[in-house]
DSSP file (Angstrom, degrees, kcal/mol; ACC not computed):
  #  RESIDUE AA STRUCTURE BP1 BP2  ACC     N-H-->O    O-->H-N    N-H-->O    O-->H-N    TCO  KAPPA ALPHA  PHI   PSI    X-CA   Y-CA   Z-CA
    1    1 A X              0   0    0      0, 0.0     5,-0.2     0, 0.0     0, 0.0   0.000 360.0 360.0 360.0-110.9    0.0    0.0    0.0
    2    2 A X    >>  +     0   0    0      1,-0.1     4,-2.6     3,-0.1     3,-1.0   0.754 360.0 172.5  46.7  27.5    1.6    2.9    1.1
    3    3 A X  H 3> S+     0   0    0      1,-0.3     4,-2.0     2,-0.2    -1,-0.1   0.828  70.4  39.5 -31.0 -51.1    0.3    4.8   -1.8
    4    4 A X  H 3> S+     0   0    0      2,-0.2     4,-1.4     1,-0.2    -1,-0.3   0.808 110.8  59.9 -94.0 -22.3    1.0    8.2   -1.3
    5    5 A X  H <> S+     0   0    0     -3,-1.0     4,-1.1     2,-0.2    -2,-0.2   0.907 107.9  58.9 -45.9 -57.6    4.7    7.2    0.2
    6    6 A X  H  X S+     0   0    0     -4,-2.6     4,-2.5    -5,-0.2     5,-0.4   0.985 105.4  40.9 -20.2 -93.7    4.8    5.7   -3.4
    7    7 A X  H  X S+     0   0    0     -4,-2.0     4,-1.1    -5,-0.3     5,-0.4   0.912 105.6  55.3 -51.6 -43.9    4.3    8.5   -5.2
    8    8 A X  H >< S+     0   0    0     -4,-1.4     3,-2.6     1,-0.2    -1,-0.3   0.971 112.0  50.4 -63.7 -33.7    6.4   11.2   -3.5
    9    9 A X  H 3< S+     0   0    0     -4,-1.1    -2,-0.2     1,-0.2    -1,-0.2   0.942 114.4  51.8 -74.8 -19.3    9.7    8.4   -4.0
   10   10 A X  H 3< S-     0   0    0     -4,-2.5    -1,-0.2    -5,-0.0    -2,-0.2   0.547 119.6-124.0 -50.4 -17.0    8.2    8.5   -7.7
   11   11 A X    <<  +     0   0    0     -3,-2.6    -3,-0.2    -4,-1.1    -4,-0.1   0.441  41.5 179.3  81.4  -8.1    8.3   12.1   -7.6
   12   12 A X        -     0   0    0     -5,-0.4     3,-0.1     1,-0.2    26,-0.0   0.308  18.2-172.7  -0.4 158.4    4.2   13.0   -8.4
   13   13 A X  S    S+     0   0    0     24,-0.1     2,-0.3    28,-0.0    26,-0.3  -0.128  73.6  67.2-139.4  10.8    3.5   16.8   -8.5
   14   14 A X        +     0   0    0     24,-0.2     2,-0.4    26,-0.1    24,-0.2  -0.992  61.3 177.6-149.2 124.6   -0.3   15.7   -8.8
   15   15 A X  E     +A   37   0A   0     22,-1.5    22,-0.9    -2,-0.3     2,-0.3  -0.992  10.2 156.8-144.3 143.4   -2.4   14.0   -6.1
   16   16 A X  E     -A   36   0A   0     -2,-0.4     2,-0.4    20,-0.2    20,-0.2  -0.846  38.3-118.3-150.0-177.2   -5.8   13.1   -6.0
   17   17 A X  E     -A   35   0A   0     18,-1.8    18,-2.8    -2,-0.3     2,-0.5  -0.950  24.1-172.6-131.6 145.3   -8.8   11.0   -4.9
   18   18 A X  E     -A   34   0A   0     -2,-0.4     2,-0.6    16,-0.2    16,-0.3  -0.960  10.8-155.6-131.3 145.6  -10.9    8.8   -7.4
   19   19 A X  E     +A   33   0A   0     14,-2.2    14,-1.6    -2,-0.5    13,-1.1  -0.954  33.0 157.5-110.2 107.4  -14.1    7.2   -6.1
   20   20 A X  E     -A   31   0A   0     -2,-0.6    11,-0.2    11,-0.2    10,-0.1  -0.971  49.6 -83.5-158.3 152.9  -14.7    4.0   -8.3
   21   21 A X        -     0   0    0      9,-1.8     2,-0.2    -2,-0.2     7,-0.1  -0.395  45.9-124.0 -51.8 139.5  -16.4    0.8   -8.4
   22   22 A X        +     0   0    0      7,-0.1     2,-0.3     6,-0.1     8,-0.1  -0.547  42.8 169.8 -73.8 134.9  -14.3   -2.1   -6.6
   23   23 A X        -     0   0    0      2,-0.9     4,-0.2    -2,-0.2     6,-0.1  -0.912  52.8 -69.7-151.6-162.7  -13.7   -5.1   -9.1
   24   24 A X  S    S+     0   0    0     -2,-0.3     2,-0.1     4,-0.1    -2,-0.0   0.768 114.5  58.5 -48.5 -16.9  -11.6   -8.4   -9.4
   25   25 A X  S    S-     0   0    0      1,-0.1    -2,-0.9     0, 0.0     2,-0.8  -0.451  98.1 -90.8-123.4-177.6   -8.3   -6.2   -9.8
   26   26 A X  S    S-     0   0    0      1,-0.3    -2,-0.1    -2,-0.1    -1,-0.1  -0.717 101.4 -17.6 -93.8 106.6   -6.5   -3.6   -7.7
   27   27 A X  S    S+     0   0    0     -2,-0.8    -1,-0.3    -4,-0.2    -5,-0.1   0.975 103.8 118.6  72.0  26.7   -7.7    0.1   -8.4
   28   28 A X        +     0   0    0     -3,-0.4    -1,-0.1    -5,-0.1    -2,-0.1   0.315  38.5 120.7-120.1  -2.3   -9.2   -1.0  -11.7
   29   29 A X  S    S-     0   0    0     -4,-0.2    -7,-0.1    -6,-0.1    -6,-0.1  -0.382  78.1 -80.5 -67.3 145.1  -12.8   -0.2  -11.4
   30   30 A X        -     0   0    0     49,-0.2    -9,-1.8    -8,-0.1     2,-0.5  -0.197  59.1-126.0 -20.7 114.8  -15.1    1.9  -13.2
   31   31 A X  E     -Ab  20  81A   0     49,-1.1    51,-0.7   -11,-0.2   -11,-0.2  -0.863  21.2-167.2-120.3 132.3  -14.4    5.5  -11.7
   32   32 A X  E     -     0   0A   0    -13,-1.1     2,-0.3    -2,-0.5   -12,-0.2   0.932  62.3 -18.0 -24.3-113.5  -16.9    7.4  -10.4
   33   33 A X  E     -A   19   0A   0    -14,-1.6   -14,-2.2     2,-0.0     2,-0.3  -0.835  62.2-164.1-127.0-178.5  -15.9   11.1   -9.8
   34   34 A X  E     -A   18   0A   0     -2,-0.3     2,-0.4   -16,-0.3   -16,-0.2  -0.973  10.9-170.4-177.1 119.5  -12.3   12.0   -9.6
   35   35 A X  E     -A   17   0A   0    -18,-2.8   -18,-1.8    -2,-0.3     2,-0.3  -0.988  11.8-165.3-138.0 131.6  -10.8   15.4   -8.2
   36   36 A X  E     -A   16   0A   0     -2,-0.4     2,-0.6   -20,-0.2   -20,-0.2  -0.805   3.9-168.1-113.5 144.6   -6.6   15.9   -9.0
   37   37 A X  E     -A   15   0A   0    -22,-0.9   -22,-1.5    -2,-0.3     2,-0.9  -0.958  19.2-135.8-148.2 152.7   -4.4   18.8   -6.9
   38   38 A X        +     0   0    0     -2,-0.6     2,-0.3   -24,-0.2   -24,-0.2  -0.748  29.1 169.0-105.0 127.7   -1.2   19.7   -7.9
   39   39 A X        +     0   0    0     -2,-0.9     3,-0.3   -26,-0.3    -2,-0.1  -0.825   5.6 174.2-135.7 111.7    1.4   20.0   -4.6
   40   40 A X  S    S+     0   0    0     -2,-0.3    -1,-0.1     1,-0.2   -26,-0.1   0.522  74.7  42.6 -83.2 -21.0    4.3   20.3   -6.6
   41   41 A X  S    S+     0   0    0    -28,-0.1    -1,-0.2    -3,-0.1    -2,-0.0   0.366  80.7 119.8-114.4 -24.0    6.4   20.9   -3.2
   42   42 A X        +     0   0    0     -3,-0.3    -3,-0.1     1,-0.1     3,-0.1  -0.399  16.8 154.2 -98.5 153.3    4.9   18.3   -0.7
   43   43 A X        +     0   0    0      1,-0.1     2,-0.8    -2,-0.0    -1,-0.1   0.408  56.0  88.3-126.2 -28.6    7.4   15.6    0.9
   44   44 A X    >>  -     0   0    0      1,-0.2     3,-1.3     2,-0.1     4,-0.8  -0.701  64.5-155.8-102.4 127.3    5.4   15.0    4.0
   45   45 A X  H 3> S+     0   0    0     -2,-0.8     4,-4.9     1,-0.2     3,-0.4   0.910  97.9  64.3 -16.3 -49.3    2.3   11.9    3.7
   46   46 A X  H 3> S+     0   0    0      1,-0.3     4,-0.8     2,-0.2    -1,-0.2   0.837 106.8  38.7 -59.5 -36.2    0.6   14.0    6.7
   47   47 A X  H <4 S+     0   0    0     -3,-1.3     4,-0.4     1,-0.2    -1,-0.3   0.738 115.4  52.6 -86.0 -15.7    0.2   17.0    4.5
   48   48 A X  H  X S+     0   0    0     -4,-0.8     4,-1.8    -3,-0.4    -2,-0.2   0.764 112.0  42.4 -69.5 -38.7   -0.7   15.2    1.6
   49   49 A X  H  X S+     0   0    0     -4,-4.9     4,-3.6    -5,-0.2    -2,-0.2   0.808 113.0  53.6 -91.8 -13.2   -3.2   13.4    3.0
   50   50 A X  H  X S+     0   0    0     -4,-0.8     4,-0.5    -5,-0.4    -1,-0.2   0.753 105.9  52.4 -58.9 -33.2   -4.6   16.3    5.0
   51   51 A X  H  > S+     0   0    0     -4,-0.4     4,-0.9     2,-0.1     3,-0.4   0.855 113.9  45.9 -86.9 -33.6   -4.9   18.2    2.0
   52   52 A X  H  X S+     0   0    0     -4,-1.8     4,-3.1     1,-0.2     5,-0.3   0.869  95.8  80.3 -75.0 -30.9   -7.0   15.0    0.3
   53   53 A X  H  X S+     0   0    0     -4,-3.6     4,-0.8     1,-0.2    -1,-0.2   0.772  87.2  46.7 -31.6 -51.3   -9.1   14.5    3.1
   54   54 A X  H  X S+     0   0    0     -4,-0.5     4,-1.9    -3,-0.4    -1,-0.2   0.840 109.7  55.6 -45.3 -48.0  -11.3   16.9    2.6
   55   55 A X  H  X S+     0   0    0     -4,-0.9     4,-2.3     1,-0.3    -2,-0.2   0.945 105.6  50.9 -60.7 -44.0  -11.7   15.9   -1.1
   56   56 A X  H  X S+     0   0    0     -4,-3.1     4,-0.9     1,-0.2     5,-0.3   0.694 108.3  54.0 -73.7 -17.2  -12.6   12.2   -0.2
   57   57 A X  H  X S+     0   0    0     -4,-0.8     4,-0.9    -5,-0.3     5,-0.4   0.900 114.3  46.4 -74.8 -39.3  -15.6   13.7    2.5
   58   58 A X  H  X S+     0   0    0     -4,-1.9     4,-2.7     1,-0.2     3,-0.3   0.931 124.1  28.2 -55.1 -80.3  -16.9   15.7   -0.7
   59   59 A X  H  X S+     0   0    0     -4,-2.3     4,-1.7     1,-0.2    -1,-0.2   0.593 111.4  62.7 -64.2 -13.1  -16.8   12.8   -3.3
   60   60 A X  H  X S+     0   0    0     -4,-0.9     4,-1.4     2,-0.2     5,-0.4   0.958 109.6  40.0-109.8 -71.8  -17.4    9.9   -1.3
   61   61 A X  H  X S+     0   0    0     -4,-0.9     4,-1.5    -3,-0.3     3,-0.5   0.919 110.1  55.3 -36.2 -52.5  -20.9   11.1   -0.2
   62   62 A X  H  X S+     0   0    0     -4,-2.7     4,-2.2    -5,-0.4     3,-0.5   0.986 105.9  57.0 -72.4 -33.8  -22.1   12.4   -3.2
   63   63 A X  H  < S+     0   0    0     -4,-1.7    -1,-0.2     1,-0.3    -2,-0.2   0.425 106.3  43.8 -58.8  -4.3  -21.3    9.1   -4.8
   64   64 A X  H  X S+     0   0    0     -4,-1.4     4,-1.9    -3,-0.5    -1,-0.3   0.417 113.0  54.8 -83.6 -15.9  -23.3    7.2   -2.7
   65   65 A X  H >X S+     0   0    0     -4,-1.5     4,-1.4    -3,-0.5     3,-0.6   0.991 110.3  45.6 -66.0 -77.6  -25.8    9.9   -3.2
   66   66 A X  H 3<>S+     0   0    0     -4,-2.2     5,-2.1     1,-0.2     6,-0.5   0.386 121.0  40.5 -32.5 -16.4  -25.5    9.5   -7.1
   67   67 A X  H >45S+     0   0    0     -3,-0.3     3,-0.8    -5,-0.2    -1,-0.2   0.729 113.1  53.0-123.6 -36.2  -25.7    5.3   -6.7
   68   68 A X  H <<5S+     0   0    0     -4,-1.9    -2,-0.2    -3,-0.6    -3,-0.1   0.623 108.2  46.9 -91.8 -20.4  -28.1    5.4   -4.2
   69   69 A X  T 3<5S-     0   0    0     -4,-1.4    -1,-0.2    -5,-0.0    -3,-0.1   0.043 117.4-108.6-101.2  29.9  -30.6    7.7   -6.5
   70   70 A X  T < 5S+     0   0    0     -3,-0.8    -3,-0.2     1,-0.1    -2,-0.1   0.898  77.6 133.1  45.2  54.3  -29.9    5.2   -9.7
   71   71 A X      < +     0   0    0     -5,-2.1    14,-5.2     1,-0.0     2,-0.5   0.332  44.8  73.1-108.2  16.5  -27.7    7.8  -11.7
   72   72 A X  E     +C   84   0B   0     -6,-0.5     2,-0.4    12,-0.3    12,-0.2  -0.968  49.0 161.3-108.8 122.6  -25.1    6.1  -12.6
   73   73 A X  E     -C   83   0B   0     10,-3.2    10,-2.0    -2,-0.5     2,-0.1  -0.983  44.0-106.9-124.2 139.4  -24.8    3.5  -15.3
   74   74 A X  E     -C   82   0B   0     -2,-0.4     8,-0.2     8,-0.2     5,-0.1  -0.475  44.8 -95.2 -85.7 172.9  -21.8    2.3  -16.8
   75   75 A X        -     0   0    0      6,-2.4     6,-0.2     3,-0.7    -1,-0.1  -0.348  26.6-142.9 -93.3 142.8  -21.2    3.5  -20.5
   76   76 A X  S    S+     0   0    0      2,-0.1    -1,-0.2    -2,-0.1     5,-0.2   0.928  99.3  45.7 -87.7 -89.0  -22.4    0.8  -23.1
   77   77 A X  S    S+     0   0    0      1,-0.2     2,-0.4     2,-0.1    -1,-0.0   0.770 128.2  25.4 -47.4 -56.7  -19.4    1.4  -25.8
   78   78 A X    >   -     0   0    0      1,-0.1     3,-2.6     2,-0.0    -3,-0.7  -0.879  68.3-171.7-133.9 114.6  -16.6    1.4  -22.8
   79   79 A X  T 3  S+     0   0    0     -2,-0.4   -49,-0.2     1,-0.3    -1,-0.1   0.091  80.4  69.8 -99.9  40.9  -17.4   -0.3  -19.8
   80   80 A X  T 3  S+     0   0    0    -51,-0.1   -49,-1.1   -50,-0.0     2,-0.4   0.088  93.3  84.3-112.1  -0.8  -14.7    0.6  -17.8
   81   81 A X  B <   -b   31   0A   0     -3,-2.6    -6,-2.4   -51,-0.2     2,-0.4  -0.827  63.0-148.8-113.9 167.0  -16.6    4.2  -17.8
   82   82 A X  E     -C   74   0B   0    -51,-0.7     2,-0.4    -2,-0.4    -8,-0.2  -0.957   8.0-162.6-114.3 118.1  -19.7    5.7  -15.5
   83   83 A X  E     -C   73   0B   0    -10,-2.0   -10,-3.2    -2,-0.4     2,-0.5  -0.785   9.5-142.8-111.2 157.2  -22.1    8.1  -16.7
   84   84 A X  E     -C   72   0B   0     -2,-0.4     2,-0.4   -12,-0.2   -12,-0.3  -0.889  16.4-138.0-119.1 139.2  -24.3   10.2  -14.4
   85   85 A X        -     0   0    0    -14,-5.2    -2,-0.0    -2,-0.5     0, 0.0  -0.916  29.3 -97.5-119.0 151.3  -27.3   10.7  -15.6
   86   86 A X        -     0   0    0     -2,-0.4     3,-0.1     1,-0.1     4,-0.1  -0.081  50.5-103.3 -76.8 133.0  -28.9   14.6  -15.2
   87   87 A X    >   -     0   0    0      2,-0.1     3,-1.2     3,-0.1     2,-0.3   0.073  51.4 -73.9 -57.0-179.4  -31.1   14.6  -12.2
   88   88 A X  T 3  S+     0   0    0      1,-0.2    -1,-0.1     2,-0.1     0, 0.0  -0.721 124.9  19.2 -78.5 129.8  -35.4   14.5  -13.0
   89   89 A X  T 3         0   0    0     -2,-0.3    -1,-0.2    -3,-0.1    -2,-0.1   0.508 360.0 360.0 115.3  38.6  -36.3   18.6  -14.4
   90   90 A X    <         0   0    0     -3,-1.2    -2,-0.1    -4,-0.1    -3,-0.1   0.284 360.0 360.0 -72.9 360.0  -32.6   19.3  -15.2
């Protein structure tokens, strides 16, 4: 794991949170919503993940929101994508 440990010894300048269906493989699911932040500068996990936290309380809810009012389907032509479909009198 160690995911975000990962990435800084990779060197990232971009960190994000992806919300996506769990399937047979690791981190290979249908994704959901997605948010990216560029900390071009950060070294420490603690601030990285401080700074993503927030983002995963946003999407994480509304995408149960979104699954739980049957707007999301995955995409006929590529099913490794999710479309949200526009809520009723949009």
């Amino acid at each position: 794991m160690r995911a975000i440990e990962q990435a800084i010894e990779y060197g990232v300048k971009v960190f994000g949170v992806t919300i996506h269906f769990v399937d047979e493989g690791v981190d290979t699911g249908s994704i959901v919503l997605q948010r990216a932040v560029e900390l071009p500068d950060a070294r420490d996990p603690g601030t990285i993940l401080a700074t993503l936290r927030p983002i995963e309380h946003e999407l994480l809810p509304r995408a149960v929101a979104l699954m739980a009012a049957g707007r999301l389907r995955r995409d006929p032509s590529q099913p490794r994508r999710v479309l949200v479909d526009e809520e009723p009198g949009s």
